[in-house]
MIVO-386844 format. One record per residue (C-alpha): residue number from 1; z, y, x; residue in one letter. Coordinates in Angstrom, 2 decimals. Each point is the difference from the previous one (the first is absolute). Last residue first. Layout:
REM residues N
+-----+---------+---------+---------+------+
: seq :       Z :       Y :       X : type :
+-----+---------+---------+---------+------+
: NUM :       Z :       Y :       X :    a :
...
+-----+---------+---------+---------+------+
//
This chain:
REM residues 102
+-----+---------+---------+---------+------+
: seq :       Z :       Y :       X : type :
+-----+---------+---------+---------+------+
: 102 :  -45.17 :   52.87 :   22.56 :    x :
: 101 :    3.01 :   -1.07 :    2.09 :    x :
: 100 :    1.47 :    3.65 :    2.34 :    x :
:  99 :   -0.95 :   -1.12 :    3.27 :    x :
:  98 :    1.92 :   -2.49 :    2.34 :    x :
:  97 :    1.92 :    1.52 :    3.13 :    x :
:  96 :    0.80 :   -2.83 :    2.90 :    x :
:  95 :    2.21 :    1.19 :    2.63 :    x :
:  94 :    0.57 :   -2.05 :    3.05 :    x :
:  93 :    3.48 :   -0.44 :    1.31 :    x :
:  92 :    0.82 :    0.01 :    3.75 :    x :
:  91 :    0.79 :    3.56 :    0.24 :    x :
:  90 :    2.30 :    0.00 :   -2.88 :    x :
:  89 :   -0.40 :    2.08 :   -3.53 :    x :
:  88 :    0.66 :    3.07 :   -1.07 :    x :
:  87 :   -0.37 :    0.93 :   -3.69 :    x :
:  86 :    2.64 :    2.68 :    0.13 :    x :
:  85 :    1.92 :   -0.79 :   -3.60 :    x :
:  84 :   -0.50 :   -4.28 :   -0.33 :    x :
:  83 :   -0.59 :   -0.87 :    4.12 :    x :
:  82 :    2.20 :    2.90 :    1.42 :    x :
:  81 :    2.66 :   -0.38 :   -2.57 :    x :
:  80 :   -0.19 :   -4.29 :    0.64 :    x :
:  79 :    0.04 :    0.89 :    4.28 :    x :
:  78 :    3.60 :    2.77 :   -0.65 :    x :
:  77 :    1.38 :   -3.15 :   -2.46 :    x :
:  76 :   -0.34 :   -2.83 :    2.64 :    x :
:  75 :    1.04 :    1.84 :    2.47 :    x :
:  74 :    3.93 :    0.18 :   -1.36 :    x :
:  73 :    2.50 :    1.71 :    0.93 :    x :
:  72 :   -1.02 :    3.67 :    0.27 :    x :
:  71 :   -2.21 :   -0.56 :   -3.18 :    x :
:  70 :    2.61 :   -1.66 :   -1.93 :    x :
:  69 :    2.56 :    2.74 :    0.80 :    x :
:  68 :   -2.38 :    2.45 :   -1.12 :    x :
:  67 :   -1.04 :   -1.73 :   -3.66 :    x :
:  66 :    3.81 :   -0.38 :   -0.54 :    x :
:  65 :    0.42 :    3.53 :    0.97 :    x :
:  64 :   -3.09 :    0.99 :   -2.70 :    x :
:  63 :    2.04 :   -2.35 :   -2.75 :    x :
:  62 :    3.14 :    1.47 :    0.49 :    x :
:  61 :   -1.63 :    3.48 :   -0.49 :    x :
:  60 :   -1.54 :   -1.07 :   -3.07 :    x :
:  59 :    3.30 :   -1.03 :   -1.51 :    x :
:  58 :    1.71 :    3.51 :    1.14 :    x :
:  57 :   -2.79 :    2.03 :   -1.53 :    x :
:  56 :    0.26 :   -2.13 :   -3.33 :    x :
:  55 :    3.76 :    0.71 :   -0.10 :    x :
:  54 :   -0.63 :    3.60 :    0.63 :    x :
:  53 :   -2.37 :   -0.19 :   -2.69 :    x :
:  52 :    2.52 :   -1.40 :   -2.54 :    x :
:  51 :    2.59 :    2.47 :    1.48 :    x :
:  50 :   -2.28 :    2.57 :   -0.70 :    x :
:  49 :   -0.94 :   -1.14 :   -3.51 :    x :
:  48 :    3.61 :   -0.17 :   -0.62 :    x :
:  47 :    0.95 :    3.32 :    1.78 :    x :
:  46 :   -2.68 :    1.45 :   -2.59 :    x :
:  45 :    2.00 :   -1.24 :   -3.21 :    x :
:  44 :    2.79 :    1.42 :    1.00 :    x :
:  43 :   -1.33 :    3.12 :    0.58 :    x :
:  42 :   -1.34 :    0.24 :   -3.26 :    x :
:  41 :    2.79 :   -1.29 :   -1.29 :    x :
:  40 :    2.15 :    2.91 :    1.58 :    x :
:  39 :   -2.61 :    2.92 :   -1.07 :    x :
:  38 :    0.04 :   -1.21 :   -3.58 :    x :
:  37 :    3.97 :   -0.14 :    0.04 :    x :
:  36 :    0.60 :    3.90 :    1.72 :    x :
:  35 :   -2.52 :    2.39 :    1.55 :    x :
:  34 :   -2.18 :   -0.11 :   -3.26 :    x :
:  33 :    2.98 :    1.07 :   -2.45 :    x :
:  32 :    1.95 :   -2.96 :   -1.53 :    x :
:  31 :    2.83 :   -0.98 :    1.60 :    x :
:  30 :    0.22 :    3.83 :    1.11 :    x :
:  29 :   -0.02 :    1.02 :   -4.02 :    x :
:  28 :    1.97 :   -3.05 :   -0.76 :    x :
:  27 :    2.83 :    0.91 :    1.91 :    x :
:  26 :    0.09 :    3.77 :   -0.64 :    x :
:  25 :    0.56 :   -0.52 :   -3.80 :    x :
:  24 :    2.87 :   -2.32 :    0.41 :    x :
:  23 :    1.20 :    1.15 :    2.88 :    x :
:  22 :    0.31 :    3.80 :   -1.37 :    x :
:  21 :    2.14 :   -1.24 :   -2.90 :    x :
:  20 :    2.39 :   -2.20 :    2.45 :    x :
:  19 :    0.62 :    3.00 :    1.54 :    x :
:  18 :    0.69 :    2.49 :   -2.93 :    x :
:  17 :    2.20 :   -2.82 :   -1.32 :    x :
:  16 :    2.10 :   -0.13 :    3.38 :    x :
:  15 :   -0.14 :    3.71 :    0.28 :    x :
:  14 :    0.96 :    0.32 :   -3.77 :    x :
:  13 :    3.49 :   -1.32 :   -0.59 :    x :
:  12 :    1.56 :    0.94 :    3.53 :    x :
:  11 :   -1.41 :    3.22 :   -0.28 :    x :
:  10 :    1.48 :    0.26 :   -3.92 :    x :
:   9 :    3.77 :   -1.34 :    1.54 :    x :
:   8 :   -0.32 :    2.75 :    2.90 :    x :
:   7 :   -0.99 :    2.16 :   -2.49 :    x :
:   6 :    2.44 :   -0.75 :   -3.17 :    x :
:   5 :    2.81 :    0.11 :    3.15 :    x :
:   4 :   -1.43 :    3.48 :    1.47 :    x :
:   3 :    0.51 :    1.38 :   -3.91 :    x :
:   2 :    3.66 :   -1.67 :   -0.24 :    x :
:   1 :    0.91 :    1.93 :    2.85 :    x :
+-----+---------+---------+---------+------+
//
């Protein structure tokens, strides 16, 4: 009986130490391997640029439904992009083109 006590008592001693001895050399091998801490700020470092780009994405969005909003609303806008990006101008306006100066 005294053997299975010694044992128990030498399982009880060892299994915690025999653990903790396998954490501290596993740890730092996964921490460290290529799947592990590199990998992680990598990542991290990409969902910042896309966030960043997402951000930019979201901005210019804003600005193309402000831009649609002001051409259902207003005329004013829909004749000034026709004039400055179409080059259209009224029926009752005359056209004048000058040559290149010299």
């Amino acid at each position: 009986m005294s053997e299975d006590f010694s044992l128990s008592d030498f399982v009880q001693r060892a299994l915690p130490l025999a653990i903790l001895g396998i954490a501290l050399i596993g740890a730092p091998l996964l921490i460290f391997e290529p799947e592990g801490l590199p990998r992680m700020r990598s990542l991290s470092k990409e969902l910042a640029q896309v966030r960043a780009e997402n951000a930019e994405l979201t901005r210019d969005v804003s600005k193309l439904r402000a831009e649609v909003r002001e051409l259902r609303d207003d005329p004013a806008a829909v004749e000034r992009i026709a004039r400055g990006k179409l080059g259209l101008v009224r029926k009752s306006e005359v056209v004048f083109q000058f040559g290149k100066p010299r």
